[in-house]
Steps between C-alpha positions, in 0.01 A plus 500: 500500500379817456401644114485873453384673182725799366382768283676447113774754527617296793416178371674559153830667694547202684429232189773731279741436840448115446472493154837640484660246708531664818268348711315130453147603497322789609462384884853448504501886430239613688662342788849698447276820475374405819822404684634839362221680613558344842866575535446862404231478795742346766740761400291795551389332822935499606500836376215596769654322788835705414365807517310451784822387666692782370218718640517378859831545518510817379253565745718356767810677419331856527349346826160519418471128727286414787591336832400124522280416780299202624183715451618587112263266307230551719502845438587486146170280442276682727596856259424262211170384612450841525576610226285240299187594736514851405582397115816639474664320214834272522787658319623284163872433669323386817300192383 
């Protein structure tokens, strides 16, 4: 089991949160932070997928699409390996 230290703001927030009943001991509250913390991260993570969707197919209904082809990928990887040789950086909504 892992032990972590916290600094004494943190450490005295979480002792008043146990102290007054809410929580059984401080790991017991560190642990809800965490699984709070985590939901609030899978949430923002939903939020990115949607708008990425939403993007696309905005993208799609002003026709802004290209034609699948067998060759599509190939192509598509051979502009990215360019693109990393010459050091052009990948865009955040890319990766």
């Amino acid at each position: 089991m892992a032990r972590i230290d916290l600094s004494e703001p943190y450490e005295l927030y979480l002792k008043k949160q146990v102290k007054s009943g809410l929580y059984r001991s401080v790991t017991a509250a560190a642990e809800d932070a965490i699984r709070k913390q985590m939901l609030e991260d899978e949430k923002s993570r939903i939020a990115s997928v949607y708008a990425a969707i939403a993007k696309g197919e905005a993208s799609i209904k002003s026709g802004n699409v290209v034609q699948f082809s067998d060759n599509l990928m190939k192509e598509i990887s051979e502009k990215a390996r360019q693109n990393s040789l010459s050091g052009k950086k990948v865009k955040q909504d890319v990766r």
